[in-house]
N, C-alpha and C positions, 0 to 999 in steps of 0.2 A: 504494500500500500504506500512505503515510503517511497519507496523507487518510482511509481507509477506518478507519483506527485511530483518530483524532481523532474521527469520527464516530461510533463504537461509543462511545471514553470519553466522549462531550457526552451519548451518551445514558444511560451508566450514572451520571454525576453527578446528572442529570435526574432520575432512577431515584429516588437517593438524598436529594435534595429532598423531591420528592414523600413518600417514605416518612418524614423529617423533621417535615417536615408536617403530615402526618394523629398523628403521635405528640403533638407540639406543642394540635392539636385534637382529642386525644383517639376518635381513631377507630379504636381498636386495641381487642385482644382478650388477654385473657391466655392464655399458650402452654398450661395445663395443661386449661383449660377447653376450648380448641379439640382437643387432643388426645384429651379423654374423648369428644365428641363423635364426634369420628372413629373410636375404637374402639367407639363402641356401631353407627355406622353399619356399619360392615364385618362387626363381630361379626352382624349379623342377616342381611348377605347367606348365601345358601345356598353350603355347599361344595360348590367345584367341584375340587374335587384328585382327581376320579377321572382 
């Protein structure tokens, strides 16, 4: 159980690098941008609330 938890935290550190990283080079998106995105994508699907 100990092991299996050291392995989960080596990969969320990992996780956290990584996303470090791409911030450091610049391979991000700004949140307000990607969220207009998103609401126009969904806004066009057809309602399905019946």
């Amino acid at each position: 159980m100990i092991q299996e938890r050291e392995t989960r935290l080596a990969a969320l550190d990992a996780s956290i690098l990584r996303g470090i990283a791409d911030v450091d080079a610049g391979r991000t998106k700004e949140a307000g941008s990607v969220f207009d995105r998103l609401e126009t994508k969904y806004r066009a699907l057809p309602d399905r609330a019946e």
